[in-house]
Structures are given as structure tokens and as C-alpha cells.
LUMLO-509898 format. One record per residue: x, y, z of N, C-alpha, C, O in turn; residue in one letter; residue number from 1. Coordinates in Angstrom, 3 decimals. Layout:
# residues N
NODE     n.east    n.north       n.up    ca.east   ca.north      ca.up     c.east    c.north       c.up     o.east    o.north       o.up   r     k
NODE          X          Y          Z          X          Y          Z          X          Y          Z          X          Y          Z   a   NUM
...
This chain:
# residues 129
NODE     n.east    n.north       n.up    ca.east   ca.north      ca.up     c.east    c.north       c.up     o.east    o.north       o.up   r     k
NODE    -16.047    -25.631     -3.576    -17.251    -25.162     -4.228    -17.656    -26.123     -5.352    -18.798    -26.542     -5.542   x     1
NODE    -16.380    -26.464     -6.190    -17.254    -27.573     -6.923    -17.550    -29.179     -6.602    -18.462    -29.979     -6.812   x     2
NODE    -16.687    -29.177     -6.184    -17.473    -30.663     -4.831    -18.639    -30.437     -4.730    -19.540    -31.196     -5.087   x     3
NODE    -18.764    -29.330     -4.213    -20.537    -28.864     -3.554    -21.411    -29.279     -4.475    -22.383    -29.989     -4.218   x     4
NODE    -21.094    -28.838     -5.636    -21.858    -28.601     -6.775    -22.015    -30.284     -7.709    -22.897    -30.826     -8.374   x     5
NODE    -20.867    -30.568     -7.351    -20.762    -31.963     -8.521    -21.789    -32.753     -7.228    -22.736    -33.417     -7.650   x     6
NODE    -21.564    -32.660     -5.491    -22.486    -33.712     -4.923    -23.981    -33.302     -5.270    -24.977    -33.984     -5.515   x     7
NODE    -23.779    -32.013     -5.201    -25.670    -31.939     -5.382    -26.322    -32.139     -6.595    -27.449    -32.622     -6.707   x     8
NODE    -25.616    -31.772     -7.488    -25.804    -32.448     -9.151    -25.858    -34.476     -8.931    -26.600    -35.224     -9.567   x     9
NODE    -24.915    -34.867     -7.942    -25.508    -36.586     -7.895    -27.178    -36.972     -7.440    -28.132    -37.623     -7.866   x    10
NODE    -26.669    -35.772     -5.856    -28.364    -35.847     -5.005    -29.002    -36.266     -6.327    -29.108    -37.438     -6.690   x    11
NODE    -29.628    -34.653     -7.366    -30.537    -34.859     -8.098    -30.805    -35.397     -8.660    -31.990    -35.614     -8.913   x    12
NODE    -29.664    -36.023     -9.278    -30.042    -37.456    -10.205    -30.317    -38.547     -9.807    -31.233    -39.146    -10.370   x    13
NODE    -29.503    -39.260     -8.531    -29.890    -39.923     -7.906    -31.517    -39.962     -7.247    -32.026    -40.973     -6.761   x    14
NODE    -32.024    -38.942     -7.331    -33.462    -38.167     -6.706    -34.261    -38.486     -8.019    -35.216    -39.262     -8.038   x    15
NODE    -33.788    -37.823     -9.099    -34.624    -38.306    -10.184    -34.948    -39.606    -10.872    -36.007    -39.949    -11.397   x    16
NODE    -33.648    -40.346    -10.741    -33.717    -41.909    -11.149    -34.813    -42.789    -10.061    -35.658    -43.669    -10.227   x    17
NODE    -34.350    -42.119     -9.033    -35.521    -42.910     -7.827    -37.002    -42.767     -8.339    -37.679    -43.787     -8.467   x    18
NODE    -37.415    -41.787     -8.574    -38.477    -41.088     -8.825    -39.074    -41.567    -10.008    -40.286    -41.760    -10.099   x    19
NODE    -38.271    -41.764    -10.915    -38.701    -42.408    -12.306    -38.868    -43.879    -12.421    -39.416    -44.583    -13.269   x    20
NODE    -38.200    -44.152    -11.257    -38.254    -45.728    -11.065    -40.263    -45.918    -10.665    -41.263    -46.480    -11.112   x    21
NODE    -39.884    -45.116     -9.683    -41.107    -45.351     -8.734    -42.393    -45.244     -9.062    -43.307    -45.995     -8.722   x    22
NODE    -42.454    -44.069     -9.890    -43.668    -43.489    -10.672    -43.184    -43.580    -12.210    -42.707    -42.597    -12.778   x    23
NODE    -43.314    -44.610    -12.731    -43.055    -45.154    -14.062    -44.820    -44.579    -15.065    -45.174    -44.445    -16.237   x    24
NODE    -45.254    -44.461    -14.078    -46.989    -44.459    -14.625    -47.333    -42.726    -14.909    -46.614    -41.754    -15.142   x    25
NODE    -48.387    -42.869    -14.798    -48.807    -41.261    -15.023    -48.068    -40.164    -14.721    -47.679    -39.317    -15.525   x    26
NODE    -47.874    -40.194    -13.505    -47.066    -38.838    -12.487    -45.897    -38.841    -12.893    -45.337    -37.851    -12.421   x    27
NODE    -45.139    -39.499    -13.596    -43.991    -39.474    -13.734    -43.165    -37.953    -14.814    -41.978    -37.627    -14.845   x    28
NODE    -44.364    -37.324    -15.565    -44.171    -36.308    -15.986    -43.783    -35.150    -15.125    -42.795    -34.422    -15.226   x    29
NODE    -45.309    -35.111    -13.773    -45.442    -34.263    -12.856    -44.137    -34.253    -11.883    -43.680    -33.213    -11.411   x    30
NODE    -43.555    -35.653    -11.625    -42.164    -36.198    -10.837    -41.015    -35.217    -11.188    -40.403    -34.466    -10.428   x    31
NODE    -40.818    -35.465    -12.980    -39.957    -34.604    -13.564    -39.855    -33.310    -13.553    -38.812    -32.663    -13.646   x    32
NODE    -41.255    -32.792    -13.404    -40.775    -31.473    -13.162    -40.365    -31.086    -12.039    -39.398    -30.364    -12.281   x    33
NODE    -40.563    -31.149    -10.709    -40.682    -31.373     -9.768    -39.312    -31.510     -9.469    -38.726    -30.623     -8.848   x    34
NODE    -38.701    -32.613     -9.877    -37.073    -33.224     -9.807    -36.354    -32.130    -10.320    -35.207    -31.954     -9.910   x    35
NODE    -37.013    -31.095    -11.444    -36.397    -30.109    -12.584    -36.206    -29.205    -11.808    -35.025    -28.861    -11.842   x    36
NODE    -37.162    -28.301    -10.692    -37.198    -27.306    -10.055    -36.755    -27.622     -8.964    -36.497    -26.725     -8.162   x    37
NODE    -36.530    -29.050     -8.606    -35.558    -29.390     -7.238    -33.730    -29.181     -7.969    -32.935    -28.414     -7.425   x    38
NODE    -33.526    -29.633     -8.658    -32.197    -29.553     -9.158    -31.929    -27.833     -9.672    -30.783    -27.402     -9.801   x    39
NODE    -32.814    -27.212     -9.857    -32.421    -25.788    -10.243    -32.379    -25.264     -8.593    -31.501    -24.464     -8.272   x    40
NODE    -32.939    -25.540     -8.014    -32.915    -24.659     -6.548    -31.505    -25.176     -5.926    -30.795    -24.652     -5.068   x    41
NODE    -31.406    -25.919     -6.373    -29.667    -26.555     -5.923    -28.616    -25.955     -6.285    -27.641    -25.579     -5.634   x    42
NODE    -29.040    -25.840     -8.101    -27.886    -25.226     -8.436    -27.782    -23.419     -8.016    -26.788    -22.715     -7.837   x    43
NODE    -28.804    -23.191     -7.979    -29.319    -21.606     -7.412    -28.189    -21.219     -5.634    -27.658    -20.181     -5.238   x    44
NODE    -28.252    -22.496     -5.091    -27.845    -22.421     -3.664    -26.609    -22.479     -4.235    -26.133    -21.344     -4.252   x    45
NODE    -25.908    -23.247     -4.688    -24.482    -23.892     -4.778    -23.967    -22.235     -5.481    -22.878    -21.794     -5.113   x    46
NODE    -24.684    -21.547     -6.315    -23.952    -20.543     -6.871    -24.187    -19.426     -6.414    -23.815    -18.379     -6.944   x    47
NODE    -25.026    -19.539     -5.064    -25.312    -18.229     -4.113    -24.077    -18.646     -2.817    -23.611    -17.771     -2.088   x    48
NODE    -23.804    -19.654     -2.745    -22.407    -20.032     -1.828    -21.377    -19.494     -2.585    -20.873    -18.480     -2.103   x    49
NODE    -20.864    -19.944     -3.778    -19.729    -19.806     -4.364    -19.950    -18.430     -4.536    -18.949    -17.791     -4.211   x    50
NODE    -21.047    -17.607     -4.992    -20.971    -15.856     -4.785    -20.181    -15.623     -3.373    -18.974    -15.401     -3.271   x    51
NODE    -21.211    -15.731     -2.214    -20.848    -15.384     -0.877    -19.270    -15.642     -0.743    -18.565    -14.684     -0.424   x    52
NODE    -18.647    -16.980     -0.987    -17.499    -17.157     -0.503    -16.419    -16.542     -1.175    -15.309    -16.438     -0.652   x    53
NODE    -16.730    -16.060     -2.491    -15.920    -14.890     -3.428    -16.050    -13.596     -3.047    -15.298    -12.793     -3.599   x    54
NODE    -17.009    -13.095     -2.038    -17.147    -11.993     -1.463    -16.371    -12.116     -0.135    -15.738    -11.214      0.414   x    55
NODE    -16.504    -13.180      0.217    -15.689    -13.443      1.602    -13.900    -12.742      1.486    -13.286    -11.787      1.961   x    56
NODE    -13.597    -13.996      0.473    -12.040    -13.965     -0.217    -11.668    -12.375     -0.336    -10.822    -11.815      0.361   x    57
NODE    -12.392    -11.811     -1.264    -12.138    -10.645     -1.384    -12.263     -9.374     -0.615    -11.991     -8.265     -1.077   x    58
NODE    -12.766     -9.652      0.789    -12.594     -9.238      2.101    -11.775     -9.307      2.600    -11.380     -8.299      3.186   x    59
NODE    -11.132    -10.345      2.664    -10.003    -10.879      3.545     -8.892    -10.465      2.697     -7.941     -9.936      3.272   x    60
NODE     -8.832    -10.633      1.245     -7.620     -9.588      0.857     -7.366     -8.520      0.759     -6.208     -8.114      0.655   x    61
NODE     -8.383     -7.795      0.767     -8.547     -6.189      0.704     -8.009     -5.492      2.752     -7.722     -4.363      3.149   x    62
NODE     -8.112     -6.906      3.530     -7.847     -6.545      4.877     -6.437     -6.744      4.823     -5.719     -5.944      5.424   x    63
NODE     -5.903     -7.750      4.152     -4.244     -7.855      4.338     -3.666     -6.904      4.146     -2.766     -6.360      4.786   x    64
NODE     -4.492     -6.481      2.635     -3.385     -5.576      2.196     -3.598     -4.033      2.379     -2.906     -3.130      1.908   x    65
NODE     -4.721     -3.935      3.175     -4.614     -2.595      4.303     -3.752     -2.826      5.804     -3.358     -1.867      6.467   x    66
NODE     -3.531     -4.309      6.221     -2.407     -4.364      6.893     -0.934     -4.013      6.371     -0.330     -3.137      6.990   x    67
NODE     -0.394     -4.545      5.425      0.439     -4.836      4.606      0.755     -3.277      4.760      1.683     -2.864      5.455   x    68
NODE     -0.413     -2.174      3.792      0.090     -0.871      3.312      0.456     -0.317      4.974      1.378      0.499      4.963   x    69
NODE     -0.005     -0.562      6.136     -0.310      0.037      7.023      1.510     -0.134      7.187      2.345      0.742      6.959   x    70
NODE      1.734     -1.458      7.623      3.354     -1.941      7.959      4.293     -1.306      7.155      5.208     -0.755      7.768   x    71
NODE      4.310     -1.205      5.299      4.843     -0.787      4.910      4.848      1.050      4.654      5.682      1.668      3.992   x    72
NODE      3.889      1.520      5.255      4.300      3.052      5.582      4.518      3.335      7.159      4.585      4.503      7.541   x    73
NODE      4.579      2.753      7.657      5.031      2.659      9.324      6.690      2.594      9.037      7.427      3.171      9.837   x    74
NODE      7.139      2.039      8.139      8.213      1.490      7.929      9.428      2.580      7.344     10.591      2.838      7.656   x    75
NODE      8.360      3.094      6.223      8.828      4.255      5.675      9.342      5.502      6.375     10.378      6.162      6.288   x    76
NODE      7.547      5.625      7.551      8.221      7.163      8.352      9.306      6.988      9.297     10.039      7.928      9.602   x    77
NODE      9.470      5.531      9.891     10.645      4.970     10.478     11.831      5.417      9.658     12.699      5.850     10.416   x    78
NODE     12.145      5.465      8.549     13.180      5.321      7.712     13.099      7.174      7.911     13.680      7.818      8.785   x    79
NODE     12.475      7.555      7.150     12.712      8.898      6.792     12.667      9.661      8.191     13.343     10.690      8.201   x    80
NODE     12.120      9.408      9.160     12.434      9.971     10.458     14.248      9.989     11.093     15.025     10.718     11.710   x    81
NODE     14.195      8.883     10.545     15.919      8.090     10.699     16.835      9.372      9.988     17.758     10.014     10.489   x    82
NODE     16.441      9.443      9.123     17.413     10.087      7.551     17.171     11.952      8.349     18.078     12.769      8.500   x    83
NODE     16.049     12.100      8.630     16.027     13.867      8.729     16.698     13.773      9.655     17.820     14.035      9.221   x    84
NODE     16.814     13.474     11.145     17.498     13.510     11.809     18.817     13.649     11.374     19.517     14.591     11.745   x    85
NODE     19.229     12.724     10.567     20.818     12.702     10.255     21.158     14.228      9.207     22.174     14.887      9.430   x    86
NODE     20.122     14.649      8.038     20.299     16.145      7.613     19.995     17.390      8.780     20.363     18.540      8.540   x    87
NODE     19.387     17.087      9.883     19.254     17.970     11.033     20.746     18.144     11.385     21.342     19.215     11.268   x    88
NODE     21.159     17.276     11.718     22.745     17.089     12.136     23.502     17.922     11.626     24.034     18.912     12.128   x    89
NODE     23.562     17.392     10.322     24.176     18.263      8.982     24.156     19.054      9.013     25.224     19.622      8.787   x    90
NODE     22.666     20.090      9.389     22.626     21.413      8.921     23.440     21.937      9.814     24.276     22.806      9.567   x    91
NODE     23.190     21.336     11.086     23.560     22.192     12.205     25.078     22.284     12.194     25.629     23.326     12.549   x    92
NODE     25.769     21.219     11.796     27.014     21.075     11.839     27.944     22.224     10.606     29.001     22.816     10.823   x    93
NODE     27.189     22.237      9.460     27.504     23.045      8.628     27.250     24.678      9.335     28.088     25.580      9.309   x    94
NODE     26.161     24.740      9.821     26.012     26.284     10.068     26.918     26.772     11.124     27.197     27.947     11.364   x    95
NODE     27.456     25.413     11.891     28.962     25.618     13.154     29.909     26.207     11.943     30.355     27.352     11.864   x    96
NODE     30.061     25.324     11.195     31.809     25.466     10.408     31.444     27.208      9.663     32.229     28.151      9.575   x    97
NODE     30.184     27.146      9.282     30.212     28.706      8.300     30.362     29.478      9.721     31.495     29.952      9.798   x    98
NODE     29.820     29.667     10.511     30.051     30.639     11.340     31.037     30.695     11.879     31.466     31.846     11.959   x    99
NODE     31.822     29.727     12.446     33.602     29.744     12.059     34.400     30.508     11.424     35.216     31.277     11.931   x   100
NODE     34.162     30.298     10.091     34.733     30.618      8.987     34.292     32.454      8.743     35.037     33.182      8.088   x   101
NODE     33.131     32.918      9.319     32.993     34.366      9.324     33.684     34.490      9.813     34.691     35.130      9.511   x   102
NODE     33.403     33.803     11.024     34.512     34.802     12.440     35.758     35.086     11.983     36.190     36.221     12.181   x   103
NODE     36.703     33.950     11.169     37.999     33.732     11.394     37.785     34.952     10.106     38.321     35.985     10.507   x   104
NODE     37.323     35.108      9.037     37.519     36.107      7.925     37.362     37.441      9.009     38.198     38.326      8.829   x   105
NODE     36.648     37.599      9.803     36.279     39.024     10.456     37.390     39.541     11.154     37.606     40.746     11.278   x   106
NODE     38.220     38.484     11.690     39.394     38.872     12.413     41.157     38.722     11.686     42.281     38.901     12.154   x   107
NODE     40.654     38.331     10.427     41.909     38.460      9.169     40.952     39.778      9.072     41.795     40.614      9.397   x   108
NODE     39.724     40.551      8.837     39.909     41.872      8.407     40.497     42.596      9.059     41.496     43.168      8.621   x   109
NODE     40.026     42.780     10.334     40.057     43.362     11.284     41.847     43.716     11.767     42.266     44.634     12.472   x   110
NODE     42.711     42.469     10.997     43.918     42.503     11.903     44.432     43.296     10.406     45.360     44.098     10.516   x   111
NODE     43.888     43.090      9.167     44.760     43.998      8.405     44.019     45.144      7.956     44.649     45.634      7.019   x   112
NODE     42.954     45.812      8.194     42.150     46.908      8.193     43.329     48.130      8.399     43.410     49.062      7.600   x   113
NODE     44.176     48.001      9.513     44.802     49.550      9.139     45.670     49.523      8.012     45.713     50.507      7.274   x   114
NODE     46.471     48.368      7.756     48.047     48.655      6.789     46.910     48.592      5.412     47.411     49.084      4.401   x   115
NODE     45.912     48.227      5.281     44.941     48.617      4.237     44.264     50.189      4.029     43.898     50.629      2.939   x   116
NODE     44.212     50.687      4.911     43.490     51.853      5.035     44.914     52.874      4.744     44.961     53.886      4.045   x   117
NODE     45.943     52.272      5.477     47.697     53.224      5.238     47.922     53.378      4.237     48.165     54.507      3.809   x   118
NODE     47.927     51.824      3.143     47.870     51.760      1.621     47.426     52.188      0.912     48.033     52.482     -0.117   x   119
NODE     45.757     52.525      1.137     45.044     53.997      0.412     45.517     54.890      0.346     45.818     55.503     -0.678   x   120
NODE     45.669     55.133      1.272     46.074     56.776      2.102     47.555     57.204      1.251     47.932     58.329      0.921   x   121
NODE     47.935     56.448      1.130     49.444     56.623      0.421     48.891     56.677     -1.419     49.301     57.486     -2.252   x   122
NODE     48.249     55.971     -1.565     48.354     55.778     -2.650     47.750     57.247     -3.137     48.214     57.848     -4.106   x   123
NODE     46.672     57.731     -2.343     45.773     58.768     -2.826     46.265     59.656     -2.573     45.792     60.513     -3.319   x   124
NODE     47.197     60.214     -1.762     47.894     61.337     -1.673     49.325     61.558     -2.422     49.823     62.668     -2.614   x   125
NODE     49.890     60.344     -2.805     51.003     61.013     -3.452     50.670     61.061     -5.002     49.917     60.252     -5.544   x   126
NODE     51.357     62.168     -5.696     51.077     62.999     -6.699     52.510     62.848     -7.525     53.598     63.384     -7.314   x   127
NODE     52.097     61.938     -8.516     52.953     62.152     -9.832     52.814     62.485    -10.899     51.666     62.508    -11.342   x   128
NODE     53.932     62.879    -11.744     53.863     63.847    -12.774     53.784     62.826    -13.939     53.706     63.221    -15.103   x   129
């Protein structure tokens, strides 16, 4: 962009020195202006490019990095898809061992439920002084 700008800044001068050469006489006022509103329409273009191509840039990064976010949450539900699975596991594996662990308490009640119920029974009926 400033290449652009430093060649077309030569054009004009080079354009104007010609011009002043040439028409040294009367017109040479009319030349100048002329040369004045040729070198402003230059610089007008050169900084309507360097706009455009800063709008460009900032297109093209705003696209990466909606690629970028796209990859890096693709990545994520990969991961955390990974991980629930493995607490799915877990749960399930835990809710094996607790239900185990009822059973086996249900059948320690169950096997001492009478000499427990005998032990009441004794205790509540005999009568001391």
C-alpha cells in the first residue's frame, strides 16, 4: 500500500514538473491546478485501496477464527463426550457394588432376625426384683 502511494506521489510530480516545464507561460497557473486535483484524486484512490484492503484483512481474520473457534469446540465435545462416558461407567459400576452390598446386609438380617427377635423376647419377659 505504500509503494502504491509513494509511486503515485512520483507519477504526480513527475506530471507536474513536465507540465511546468512545458507551459512556463500563462497556463501554467491553470496546469497547477489541474496537476493539484490530479494528485488529490490519486491520493483519494490509494486511500480508498488501503481502506478496501483493511476491510479485506479483517474478513479473512474474523473467518479463521470462526474456523479456529469451530475446531476448538469440536474438540472440546470430543473430550467431554470421552469423560461422560467414563462417569456413565462409574455410575453404573457403583450402583452394581451398592446393590451388592444391600443384598449381602439383607441376608446378614435375615440370617440373624430370629436369635434377635429370641433376645427380645427374653429380655422382655423375664422379671427382676
Amino acid at each position: 500500500m505504500m509503494q502504491l502511494e509513494e509511486e503515485e506521489k512520483r507519477e504526480v510530480e513527475v506530471s507536474v514538473k513536465e507540465n511546468m516545464e512545458a507551459n512556463r507561460g500563462q497556463g501554467g497557473i491553470q496546469q497547477l491546478l489541474a496537476a493539484e486535483q490530479e494528485a488529490q484524486h490519486i491520493v483519494n484512490s490509494a486511500r480508498n485501496a488501503k481502506m478496501a484492503r483493511l476491510k479485506q484483512a479483517k474478513e479473512e481474520a474474523e473467518k479463521e477464527i470462526a474456523e479456529y473457534r469451530a475446531q476448538v469446540e469440536k474438540e472440546f465435545q470430543r473430550k467431554l463426550a470421552e469423560t461422560s462416558g467414563d462417569s456413565g461407567a462409574n455410575v453404573k459400576r457403583l450402583e452394581q457394588e451398592t446393590d451388592a452390598k444391600i443384598e449381602h446386609l439383607k441376608n446378614e438380617a435375615a440370617r440373624i432376625s430370629d436369635d434377635v427377635v429370641q433376645m427380645l423376647l427374653k429380655h422382655v419377659t423375664t422379671v427382676k426384683n
